[in-house]
C-alpha positions in Angstrom: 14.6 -10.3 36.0 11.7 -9.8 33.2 12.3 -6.4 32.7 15.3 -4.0 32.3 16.2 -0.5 31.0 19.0 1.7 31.3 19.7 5.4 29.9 22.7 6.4 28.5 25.1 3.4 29.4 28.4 3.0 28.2 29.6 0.2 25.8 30.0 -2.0 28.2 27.1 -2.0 30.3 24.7 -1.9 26.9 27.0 -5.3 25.6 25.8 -6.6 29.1 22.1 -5.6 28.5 22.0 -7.1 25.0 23.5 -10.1 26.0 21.5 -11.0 28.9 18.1 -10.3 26.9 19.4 -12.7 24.2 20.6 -15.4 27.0 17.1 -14.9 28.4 15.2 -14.9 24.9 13.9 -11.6 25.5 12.6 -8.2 23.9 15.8 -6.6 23.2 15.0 -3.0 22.7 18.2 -0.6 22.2 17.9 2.8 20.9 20.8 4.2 19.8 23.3 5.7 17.1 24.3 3.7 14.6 25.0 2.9 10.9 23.3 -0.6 8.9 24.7 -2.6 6.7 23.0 -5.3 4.7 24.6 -8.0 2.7 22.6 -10.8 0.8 20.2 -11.1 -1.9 21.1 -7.2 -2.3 23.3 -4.7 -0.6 22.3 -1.9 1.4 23.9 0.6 3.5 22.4 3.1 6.0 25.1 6.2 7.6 25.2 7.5 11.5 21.8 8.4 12.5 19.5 7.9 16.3 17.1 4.7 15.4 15.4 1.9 17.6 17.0 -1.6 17.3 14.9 -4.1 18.2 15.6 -8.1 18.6 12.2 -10.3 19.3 12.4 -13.8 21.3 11.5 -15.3 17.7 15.2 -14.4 15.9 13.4 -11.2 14.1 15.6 -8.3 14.0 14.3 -5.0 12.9 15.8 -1.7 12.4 13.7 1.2 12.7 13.8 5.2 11.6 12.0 7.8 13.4 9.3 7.9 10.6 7.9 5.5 8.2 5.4 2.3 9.0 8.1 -0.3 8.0 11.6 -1.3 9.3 14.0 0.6 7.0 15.9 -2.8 7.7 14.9 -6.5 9.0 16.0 -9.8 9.1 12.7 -12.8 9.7 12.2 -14.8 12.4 14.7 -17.5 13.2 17.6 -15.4 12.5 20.8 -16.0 14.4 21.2 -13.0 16.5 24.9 -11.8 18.3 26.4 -8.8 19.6 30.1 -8.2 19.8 32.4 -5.3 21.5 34.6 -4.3 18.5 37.0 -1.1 17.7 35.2 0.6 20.8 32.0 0.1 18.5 29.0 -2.6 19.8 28.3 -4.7 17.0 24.2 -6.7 16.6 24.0 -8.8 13.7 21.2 -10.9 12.4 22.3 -13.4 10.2 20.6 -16.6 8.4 21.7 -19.2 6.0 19.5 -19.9 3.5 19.6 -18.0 1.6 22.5 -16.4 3.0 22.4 -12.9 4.3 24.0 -10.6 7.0 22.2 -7.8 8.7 25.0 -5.7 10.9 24.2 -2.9 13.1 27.2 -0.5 14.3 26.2 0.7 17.8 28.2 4.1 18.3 26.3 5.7 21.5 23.9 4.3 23.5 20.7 6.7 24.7 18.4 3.7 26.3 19.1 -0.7 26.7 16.3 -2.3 27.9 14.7 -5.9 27.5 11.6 -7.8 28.6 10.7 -11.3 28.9 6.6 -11.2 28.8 4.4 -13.9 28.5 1.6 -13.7 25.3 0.6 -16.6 23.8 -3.2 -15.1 22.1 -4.3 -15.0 18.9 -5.3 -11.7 17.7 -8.9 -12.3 16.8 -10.5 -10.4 14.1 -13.8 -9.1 12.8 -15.2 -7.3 9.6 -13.6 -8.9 6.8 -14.8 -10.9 3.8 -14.5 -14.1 5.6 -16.8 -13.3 8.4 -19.2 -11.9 5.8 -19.6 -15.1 3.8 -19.8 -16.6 7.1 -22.4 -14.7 7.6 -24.1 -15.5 4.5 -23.7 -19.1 4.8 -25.7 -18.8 8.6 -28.4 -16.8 7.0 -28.5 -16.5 3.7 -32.0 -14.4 3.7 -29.4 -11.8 4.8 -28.5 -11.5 0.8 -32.6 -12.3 -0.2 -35.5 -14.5 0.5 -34.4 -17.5 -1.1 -31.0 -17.4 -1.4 -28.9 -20.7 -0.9 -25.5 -20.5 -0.9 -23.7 -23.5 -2.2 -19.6 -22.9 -2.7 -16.9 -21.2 -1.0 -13.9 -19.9 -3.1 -15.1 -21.0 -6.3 -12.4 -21.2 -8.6 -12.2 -19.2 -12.3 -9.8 -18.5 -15.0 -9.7 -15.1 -13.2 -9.8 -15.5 -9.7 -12.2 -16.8 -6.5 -15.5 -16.1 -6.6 -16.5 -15.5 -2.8 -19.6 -16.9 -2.9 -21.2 -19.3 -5.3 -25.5 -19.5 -5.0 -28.9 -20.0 -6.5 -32.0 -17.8 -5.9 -35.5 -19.3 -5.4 -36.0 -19.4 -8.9 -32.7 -21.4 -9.5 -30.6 -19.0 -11.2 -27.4 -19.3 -10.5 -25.9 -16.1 -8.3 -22.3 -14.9 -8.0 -21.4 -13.2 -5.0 -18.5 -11.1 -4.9 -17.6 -9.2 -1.3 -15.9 -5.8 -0.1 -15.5 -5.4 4.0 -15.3 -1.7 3.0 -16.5 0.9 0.7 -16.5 -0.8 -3.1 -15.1 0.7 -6.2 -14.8 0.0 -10.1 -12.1 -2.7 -9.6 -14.7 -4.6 -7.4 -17.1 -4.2 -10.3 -14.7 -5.2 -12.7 -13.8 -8.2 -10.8 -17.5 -9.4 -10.7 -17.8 -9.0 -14.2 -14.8 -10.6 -14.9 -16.4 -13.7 -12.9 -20.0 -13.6 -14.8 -18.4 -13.6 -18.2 -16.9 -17.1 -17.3 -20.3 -18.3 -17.4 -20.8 -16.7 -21.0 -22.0 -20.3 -22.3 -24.3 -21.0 -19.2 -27.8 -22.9 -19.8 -29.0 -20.7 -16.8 -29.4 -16.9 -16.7 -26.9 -15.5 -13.8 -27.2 -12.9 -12.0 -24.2 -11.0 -10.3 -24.2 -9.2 -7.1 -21.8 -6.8 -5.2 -22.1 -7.1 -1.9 -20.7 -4.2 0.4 -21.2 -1.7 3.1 -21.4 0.8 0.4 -19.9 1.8 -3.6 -18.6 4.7 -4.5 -20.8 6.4 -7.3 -18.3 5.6 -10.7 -19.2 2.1 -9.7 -22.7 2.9 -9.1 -22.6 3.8 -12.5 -20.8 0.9 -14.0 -22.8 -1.7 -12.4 -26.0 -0.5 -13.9 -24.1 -0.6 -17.2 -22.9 -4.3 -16.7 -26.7 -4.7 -15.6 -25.2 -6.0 -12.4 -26.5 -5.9 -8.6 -25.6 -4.3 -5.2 -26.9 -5.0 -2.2 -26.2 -2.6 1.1 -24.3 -5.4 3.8 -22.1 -4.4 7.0 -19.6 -7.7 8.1 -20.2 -8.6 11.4 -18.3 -6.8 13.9 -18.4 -8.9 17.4 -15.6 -11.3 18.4 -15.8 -14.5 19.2 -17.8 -15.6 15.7 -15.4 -17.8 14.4 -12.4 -18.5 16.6 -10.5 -19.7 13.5 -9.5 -16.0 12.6 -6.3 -14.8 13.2 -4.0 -12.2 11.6 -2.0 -15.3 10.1 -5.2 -16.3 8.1 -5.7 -13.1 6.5 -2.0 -12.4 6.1 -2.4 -15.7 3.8 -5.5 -15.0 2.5 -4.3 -11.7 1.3 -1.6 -13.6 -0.5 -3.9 -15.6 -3.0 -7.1 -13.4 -3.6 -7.1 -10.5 -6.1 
C-alpha cells in the first residue's frame, strides 16, 4: 500500500500505522496529543497539547506546533526511529549516537495516522540569486559596461568574498559586490570594506554595487564612499545552470557574509 490514513484510531490500530510506515520507509504523518521530551546536548520538555508528528524515509523526525515556521522539536536525518505501546501511552522516539541524544514523543489520543511511500528523486532548481547573477556576468559581461572583463570568482579578503573580481577597458581594477534583492547600508559597507583592502593598490579601483535596486540611506552612503551602483535583475528562467540546488545555497549561505 503507498498510502494510508486513518481518523481517530485507537492505540493499537495507530501502533499498527506507525509501524508499517517505518517497516515500509515511509512518510509517517500522526497528528495527535502528546507531550515532548528532549534529552542531549540540552534538555527540553514540551506538556499535553494537539501537534503533527512527522517521521521522513531519511530518519528525520520533526515535531511540529500549530504556528511557527520551525519544528518546536527535531531530530536530523539518520536518526533511529521506534514506536512502542507503553502504560496505555504510544511512545515515537528519535534517537542518535553521536553525539548522543533522545527525542521522545508521548502519544495520548490519536485524531489522524497516515503514511505514504512516494517516489521524488528531483532537485529543486533555483533562480535569482547571486550565483546566477555572476553567472550572468561572466556570459556577458557588457551587462555590467562596455568593457568589462571579469576575471575571479569568490576572491578571497581579510573580510570576506568579493563576488566578482574585474577590469574595465581602461584596466582599472573593479570590485563587484551582488544583492539578488533590494540593497542596503550593510551591502555598502561590505563593498567598502572590500575596496579598502586594496588601500596600497598601484591601480585606481573602482567599486560597484550591483542590485535590482538600493534603498535611499545607501543611496546616500555610496555617493559618500564615492562608490558605484548599477540597476541589474538575476536571471529568473530555469534551466541556466543545472548545478543549483537548495543544497548549494544552503552551503553557500553558510560561508558568505
Amino acid at each position: 500500500m503507498k498510502f494510508l490514513s486513518e481518523e481517530n484510531p485507537d492505540h493499537q490500530r495507530t501502533f499498527e500505522i506507525i509501524n508499517e510506515g517505518l517497516s515500509k520507509k515511509a512518510v509517517v504523518v500522526v497528528v495527535a496529543c502528546c507531550t515532548v521530551n528532549y534529552d542531549g546536548r540540552a534538555r527540553s520538555k514540551l506538556g499535553a497539547g494537539d501537534r503533527m508528528v512527522m517521521i521522513k524515509s531519511d530518519g528525520s523526525f520533526m515535531v511540529h506546533q500549530n504556528i511557527n515556521l520551525e519544528p518546536v522539536n527535531w531530530q536530523p536525518p539518520k536518526s533511529n526511529c521506534s514506536a512502542v505501546l507503553k502504560d496505555g501511552n504510544i511512545i515515537l522516539e528519535g534517537s542518535r549516537r553521536s553525539p548522543p541524544e533522545r527525542l521522545q514523543v508521548v502519544i495520548h489520543k490519536t485524531y489522524v495516522a497516515s503514511y505514504y511511500n512516494g517516489k521524488d528523486n528531483k532537485d529543486l532548481e533555483l533562480t535569482g540569486y547571486e550565483e546566477n547573477m555572476r553567472e550572468m556576468i561572466f556570459k556577458t559581461p557588457d551587462i555590467i559596461e562596455e568593457g568589462f572583463r571579469p576575471s575571479t570568482k569568490e576572491y578571497p579578503t581579510s573580510t570576506g568574498f568579493i563576488d566578482v573580481l574585474g577590469k574595465d577597458k581602461n584596466g582599472n581594477v573593479v570590485v563587484l559586490e551582488l544583492k539578488s534583492r533590494r540593497a542596503g547600508i550593510n551591502a555598502v559597507k561590505q563593498l567598502k570594506r572590500y575596496l579598502d583592502d586594496f588601500s596600497d593598490h598601484k591601480e585606481f579601483v573602482r567599486g560597484i554595487l550591483v542590485a535590482p535596486s538600493v534603498t535611499d540611506d545607501a543611496a546616500e552612503l555610496l555617493e559618500g564612499f564615492k562608490l558605484e551602483f548599477k540597476p541589474l535583475d538575476p536571471p529568473r528562467e530555469f534551466g541556466a545552470d543545472k548545478n543549483l540546488t537548495l543544497d548549494f545555497f544552503s552551503k553557500t549561505q553558510d560561508t558568505k557574509t
